[in-house]
N, C-alpha and C positions, 0 to 999 in steps of 0.2 A: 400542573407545575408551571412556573412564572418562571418564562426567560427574560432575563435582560433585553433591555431596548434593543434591537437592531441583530440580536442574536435569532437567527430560525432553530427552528430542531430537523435533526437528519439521524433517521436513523442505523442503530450500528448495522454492519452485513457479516455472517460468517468468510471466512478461508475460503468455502468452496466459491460463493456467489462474488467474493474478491476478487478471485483467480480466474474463475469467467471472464468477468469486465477486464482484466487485463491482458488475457489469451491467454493466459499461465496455468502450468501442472501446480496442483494445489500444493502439492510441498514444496517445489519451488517460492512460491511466496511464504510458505511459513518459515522459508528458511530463513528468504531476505526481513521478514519482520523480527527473527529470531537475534539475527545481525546488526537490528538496526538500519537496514540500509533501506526500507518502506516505512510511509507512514502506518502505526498503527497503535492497537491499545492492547496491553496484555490485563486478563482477567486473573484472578488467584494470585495465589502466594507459592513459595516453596519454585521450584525447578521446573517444574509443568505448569505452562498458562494455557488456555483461553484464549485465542485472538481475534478482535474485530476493527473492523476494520470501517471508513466513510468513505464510501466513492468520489464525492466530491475531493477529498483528501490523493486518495489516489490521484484521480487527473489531472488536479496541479502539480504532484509529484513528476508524472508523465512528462507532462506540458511541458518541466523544468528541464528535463534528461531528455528533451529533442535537439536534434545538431542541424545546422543548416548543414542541403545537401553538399556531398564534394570533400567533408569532413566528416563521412562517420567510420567509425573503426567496423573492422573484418567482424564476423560471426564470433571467433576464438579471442579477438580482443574486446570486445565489449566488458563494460562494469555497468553494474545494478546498483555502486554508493554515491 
């Protein structure tokens, strides 16, 4: 397959190998993909998906949700949107 100029290809990763790279209980992130509040791609139709996900996708997400130190919220206050 022929990608566009300048585009690579990366391939997709399941839920578990997501949740790896992120430290996370796998349904914890399928939660947050469920919510919208992860990058991610839902596979299927109907109410039950699929989802995969791009690490590189992830780490900018990451990278975005880091606080300089002295401002980050408690354990119980943290948000994942």
């Amino acid at each position: 397959m022929q990608l566009p100029m300048g585009i690579t290809h990366e391939q997709f990763v399941d839920g578990q190998r997501a949740a790896e790279f992120l430290g996370l209980p796998r349904k914890t992130l399928l939660n947050l993909a469920r919510r919208g509040s992860v990058p991610a791609h839902p596979l299927g139709d109907g109410m039950r998906h699929t989802w995969r996900f791009r690490l590189s996708e992830l780490a900018s997400w990451v990278q975005s949700k880091t606080v300089e130190s002295g401002s980050h919220r408690g354990r119980n206050e943290r948000e994942f949107s």
